[in-house]
Residue frames as a rotation matrix with the C-alpha (Angstrom) as fourth column:
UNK 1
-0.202 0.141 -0.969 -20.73
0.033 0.990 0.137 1.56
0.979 -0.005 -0.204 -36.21
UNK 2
-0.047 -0.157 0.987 -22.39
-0.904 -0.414 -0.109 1.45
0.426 -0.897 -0.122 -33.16
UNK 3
-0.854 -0.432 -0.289 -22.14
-0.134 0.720 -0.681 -1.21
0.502 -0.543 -0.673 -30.22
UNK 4
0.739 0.651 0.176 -24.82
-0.066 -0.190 0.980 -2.60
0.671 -0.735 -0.098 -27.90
UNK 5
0.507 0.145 0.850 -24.20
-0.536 -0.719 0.443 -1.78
0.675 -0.680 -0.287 -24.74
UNK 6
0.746 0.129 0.653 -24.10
-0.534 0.701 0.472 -5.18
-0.397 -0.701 0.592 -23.13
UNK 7
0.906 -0.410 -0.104 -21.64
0.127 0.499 -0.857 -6.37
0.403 0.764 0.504 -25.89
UNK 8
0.441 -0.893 0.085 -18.12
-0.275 -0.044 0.960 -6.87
-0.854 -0.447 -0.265 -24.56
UNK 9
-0.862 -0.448 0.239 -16.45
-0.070 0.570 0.818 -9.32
-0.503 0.689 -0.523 -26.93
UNK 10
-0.675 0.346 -0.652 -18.29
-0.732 -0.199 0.652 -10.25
0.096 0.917 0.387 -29.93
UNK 11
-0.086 0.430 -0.899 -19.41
0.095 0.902 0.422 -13.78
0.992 -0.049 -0.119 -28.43
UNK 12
-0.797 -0.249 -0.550 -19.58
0.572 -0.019 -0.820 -12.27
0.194 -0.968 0.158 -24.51
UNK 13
0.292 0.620 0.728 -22.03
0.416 -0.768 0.487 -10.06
0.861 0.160 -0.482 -22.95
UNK 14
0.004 -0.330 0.944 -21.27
-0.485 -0.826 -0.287 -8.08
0.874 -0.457 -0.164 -20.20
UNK 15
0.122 -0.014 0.992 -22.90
-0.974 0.188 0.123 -10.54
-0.188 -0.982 0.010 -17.58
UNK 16
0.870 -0.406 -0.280 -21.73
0.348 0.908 -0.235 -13.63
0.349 0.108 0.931 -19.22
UNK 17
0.224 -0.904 0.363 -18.63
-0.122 -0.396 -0.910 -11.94
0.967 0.159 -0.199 -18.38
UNK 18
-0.120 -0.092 0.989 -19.42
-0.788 -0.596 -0.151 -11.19
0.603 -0.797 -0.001 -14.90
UNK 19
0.726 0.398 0.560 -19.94
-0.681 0.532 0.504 -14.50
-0.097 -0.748 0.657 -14.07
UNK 20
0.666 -0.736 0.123 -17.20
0.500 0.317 -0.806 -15.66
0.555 0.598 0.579 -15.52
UNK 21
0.492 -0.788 0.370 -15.13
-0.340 -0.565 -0.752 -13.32
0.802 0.244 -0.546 -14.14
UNK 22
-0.122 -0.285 -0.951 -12.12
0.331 0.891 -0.310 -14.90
0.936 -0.353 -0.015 -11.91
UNK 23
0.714 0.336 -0.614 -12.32
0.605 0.144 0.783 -15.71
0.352 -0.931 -0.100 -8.29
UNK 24
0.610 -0.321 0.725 -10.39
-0.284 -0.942 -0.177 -12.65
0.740 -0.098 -0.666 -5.98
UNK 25
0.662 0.043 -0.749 -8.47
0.268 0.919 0.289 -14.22
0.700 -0.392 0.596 -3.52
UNK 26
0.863 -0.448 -0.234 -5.97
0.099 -0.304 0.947 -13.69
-0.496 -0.841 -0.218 -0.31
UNK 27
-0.229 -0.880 0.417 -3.10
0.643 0.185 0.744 -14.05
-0.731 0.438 0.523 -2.14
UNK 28
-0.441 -0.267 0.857 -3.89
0.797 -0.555 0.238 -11.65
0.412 0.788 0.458 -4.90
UNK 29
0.951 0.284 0.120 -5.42
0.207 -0.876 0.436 -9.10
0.229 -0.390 -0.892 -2.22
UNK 30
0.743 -0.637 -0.205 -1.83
0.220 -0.057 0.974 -9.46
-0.633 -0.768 0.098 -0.68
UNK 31
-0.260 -0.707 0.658 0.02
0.935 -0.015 0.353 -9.17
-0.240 0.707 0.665 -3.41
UNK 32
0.232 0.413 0.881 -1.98
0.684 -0.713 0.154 -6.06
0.691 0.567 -0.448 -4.59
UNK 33
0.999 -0.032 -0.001 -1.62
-0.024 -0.790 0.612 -4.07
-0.021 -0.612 -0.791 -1.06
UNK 34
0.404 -0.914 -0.026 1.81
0.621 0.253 0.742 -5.02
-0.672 -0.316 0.670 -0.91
UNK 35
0.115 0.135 0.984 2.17
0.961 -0.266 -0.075 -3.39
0.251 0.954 -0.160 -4.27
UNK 36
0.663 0.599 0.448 0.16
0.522 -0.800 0.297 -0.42
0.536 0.037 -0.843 -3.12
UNK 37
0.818 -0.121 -0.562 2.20
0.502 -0.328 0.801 -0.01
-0.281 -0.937 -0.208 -0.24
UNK 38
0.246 -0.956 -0.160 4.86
0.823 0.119 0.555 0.03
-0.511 -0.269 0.816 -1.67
UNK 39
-0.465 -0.483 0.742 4.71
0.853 -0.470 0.228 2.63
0.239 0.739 0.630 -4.09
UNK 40
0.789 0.405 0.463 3.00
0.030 -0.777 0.629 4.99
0.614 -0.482 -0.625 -1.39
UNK 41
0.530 -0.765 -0.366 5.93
0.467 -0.097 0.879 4.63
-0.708 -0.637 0.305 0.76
UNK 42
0.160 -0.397 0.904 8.00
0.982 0.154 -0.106 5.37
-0.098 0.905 0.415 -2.16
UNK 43
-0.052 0.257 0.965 5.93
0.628 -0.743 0.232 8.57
0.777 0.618 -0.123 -2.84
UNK 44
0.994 0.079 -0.070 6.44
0.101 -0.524 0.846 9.53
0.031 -0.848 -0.529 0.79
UNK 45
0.263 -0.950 -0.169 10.24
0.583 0.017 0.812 9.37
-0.769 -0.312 0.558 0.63
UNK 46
-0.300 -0.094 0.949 10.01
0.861 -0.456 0.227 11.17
0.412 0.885 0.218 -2.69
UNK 47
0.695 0.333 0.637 7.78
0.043 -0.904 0.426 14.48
0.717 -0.269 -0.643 -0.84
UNK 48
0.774 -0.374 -0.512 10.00
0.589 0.124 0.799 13.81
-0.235 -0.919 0.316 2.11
UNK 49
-0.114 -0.745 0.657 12.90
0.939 0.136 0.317 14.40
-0.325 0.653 0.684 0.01
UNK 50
-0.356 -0.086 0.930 11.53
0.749 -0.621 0.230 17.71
0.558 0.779 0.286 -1.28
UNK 51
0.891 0.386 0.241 10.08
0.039 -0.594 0.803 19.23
0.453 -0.706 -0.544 1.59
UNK 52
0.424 -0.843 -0.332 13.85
0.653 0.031 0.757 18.87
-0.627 -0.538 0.563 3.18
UNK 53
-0.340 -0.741 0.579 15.15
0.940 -0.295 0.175 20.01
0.041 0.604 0.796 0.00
UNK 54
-0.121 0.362 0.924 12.75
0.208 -0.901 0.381 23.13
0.971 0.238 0.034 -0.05
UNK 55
0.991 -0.133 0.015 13.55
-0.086 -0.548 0.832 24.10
-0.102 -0.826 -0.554 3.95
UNK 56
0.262 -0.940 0.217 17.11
0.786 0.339 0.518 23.83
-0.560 0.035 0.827 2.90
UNK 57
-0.434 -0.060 0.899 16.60
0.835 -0.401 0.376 26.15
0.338 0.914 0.224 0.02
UNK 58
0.382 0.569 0.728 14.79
0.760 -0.642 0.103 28.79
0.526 0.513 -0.678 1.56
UNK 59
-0.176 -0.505 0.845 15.57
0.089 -0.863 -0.497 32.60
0.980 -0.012 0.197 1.78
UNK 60
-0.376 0.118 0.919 13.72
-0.689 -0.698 -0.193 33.58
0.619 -0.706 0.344 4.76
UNK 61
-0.966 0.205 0.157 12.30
-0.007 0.589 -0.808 32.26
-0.258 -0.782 -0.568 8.32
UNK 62
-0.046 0.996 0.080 8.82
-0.501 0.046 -0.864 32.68
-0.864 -0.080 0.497 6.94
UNK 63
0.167 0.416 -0.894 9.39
-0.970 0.232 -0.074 30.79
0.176 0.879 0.442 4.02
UNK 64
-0.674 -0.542 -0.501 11.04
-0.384 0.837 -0.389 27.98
0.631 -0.070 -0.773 5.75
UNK 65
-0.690 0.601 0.403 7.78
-0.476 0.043 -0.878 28.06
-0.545 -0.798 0.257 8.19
UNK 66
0.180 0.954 -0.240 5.35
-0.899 0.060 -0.434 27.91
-0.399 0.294 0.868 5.71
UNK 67
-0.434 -0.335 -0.836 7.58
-0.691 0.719 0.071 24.52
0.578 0.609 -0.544 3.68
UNK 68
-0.864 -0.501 0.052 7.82
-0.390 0.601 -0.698 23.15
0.319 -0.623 -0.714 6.74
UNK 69
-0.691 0.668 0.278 4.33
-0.502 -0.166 -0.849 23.60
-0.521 -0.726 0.449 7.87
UNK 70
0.131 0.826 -0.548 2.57
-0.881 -0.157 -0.447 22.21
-0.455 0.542 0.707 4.99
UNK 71
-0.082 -0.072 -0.994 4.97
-0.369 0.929 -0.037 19.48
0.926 0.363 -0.103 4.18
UNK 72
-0.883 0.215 0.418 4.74
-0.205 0.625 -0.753 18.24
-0.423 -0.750 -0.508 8.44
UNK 73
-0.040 0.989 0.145 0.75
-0.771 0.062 -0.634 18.27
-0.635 -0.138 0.760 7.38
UNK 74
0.336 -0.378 -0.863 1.23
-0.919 0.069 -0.388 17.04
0.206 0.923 -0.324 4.02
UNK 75
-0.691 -0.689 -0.218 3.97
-0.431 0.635 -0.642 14.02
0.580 -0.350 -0.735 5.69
UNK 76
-0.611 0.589 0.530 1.48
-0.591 0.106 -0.799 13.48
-0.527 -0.801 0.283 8.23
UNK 77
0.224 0.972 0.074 -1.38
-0.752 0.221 -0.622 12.53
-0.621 0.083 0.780 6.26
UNK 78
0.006 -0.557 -0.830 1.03
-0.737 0.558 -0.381 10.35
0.676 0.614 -0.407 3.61
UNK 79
-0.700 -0.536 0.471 1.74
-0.702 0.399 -0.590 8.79
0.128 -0.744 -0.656 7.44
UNK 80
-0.270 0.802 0.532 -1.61
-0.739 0.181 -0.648 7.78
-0.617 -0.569 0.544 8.16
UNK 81
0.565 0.148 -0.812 -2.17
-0.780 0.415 -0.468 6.20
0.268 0.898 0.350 4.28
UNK 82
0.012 -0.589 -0.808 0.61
-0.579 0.655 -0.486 4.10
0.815 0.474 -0.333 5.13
UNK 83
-0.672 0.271 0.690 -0.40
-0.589 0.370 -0.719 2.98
-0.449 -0.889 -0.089 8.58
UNK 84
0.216 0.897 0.387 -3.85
-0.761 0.403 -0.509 2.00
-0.612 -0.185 0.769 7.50
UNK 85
0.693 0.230 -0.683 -2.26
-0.643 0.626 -0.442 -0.07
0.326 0.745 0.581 4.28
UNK 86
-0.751 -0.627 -0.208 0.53
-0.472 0.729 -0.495 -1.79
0.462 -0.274 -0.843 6.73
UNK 87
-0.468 0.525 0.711 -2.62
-0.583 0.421 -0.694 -2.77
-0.664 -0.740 0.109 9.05
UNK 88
0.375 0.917 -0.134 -4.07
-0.848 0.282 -0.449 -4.36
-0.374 0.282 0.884 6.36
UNK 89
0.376 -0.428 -0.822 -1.28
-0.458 0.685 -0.566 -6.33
0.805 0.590 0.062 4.94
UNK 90
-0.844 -0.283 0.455 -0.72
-0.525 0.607 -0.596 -7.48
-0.107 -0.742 -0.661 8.74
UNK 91
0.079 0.922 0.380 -4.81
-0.692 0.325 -0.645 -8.63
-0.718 -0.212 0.663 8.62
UNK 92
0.688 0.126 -0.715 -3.70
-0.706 0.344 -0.619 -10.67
0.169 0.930 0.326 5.37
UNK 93
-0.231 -0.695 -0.681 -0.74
-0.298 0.717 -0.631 -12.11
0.926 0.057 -0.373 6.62
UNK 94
-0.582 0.148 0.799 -2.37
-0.723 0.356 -0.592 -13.20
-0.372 -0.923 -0.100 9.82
UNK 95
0.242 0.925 -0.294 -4.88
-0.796 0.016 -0.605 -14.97
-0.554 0.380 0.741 7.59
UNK 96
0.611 -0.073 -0.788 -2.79
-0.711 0.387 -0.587 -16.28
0.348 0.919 0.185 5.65
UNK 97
-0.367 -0.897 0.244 -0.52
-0.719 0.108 -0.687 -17.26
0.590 -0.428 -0.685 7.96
UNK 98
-0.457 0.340 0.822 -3.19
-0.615 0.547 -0.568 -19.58
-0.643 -0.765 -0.041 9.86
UNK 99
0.748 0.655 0.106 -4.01
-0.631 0.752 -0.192 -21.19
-0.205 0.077 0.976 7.43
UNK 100
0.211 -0.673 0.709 -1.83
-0.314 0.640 0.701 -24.38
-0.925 -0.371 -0.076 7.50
UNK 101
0.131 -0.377 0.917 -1.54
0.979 0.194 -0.060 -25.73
-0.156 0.906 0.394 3.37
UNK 102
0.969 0.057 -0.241 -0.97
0.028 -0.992 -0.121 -21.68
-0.246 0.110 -0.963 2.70
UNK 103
0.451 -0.891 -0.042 2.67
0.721 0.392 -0.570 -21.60
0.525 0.227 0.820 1.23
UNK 104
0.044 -0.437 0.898 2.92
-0.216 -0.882 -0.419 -18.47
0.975 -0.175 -0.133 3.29
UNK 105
0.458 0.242 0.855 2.16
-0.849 -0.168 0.502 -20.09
0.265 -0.956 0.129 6.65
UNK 106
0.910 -0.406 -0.080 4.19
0.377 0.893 -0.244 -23.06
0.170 0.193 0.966 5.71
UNK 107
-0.057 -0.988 -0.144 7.54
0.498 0.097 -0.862 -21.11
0.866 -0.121 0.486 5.35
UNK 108
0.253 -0.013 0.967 6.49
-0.623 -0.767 0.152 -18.64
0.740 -0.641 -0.202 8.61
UNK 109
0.824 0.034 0.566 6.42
-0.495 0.531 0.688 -21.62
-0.277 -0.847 0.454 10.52
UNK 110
0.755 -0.653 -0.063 9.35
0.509 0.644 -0.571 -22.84
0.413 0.399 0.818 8.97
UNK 111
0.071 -0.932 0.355 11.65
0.303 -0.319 -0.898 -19.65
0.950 0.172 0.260 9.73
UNK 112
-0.747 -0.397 -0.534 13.22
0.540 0.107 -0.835 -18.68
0.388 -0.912 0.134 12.85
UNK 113
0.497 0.475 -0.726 11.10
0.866 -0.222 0.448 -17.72
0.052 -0.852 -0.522 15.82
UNK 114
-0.257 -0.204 -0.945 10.74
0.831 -0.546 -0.108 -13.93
-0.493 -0.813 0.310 16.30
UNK 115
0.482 0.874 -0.057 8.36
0.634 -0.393 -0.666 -12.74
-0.605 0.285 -0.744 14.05
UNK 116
-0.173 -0.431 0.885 8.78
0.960 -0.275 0.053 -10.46
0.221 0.859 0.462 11.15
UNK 117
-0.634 -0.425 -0.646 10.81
0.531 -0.846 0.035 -6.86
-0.562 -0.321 0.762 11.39
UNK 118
-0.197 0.390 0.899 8.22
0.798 -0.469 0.379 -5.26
0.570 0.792 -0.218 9.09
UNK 119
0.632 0.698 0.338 6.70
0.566 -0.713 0.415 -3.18
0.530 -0.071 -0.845 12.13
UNK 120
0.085 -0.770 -0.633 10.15
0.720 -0.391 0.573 -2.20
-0.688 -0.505 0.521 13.37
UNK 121
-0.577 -0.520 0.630 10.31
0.813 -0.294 0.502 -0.44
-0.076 0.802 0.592 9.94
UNK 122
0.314 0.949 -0.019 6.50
0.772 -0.244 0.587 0.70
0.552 -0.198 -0.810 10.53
UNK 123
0.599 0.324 -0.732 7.17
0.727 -0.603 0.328 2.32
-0.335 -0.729 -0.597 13.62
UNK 124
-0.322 -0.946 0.038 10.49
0.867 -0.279 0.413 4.26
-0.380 0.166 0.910 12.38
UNK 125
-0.847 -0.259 0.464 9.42
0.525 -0.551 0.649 5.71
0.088 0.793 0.603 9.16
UNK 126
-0.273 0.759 0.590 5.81
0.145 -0.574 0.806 6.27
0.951 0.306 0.046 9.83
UNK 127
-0.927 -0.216 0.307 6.11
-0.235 -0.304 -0.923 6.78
0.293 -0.928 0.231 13.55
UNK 128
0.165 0.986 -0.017 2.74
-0.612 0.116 0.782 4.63
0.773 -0.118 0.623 14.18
């Protein structure tokens, strides 16, 4: 049984779909990076975690170079991934944050004066 191409759904084509398809918005970009981030941070505390464990574990000074050396590179570049997705989920929440009916710029302006500890956390772990 074969399919046309353009057929999605039996009563859809492909670009009846596409025009149809829903609208992308700030709020579900933010939600997605947030998302993202998180479970790249995650997976950086997870290699972290094993690059310690495997310079702990090794026999010799040249094996504890080479762990080390490859997870610093390795850590490093995990570092950068998560820089560029915190900069973006600041560009989003500035955005969002100016606009005024936004339920996110509604409670920012709502809670206490002194801004949000996310890039204390930033600078720590990923040393940006």
């Amino acid at each position: 049984m074969s399919q046309n191409q353009d057929e999605v759904h039996p009563k859809q084509t492909t670009a009846e779909r596409d025009k149809t398809s829903p609208v992308w918005d700030m709020s579900q970009e933010r939600a997605f990076i947030e998302n993202l981030l998180g479970q790249r941070f995650n997976f950086f505390l997870i290699f972290f975690s094993l690059v310690m464990a495997g310079s702990t574990n090794a026999k010799t000074q040249t094996q504890l170079q080479i762990i080390l050396g490859i997870g610093s590179v390795i850590c490093g570049l995990l570092a950068s991934v998560l820089g560029r997705s915190q900069e973006k989920i600041d560009l989003i929440l500035q955005d969002l944050f100016a606009d005024e009916s936004h339920p996110a710029g509604i409670i920012d302006r709502r809670s206490k004066q002194g801004g949000s500890r996310r890039r204390i956390i930033a600078r720590c772990i990923i040393l940006d």
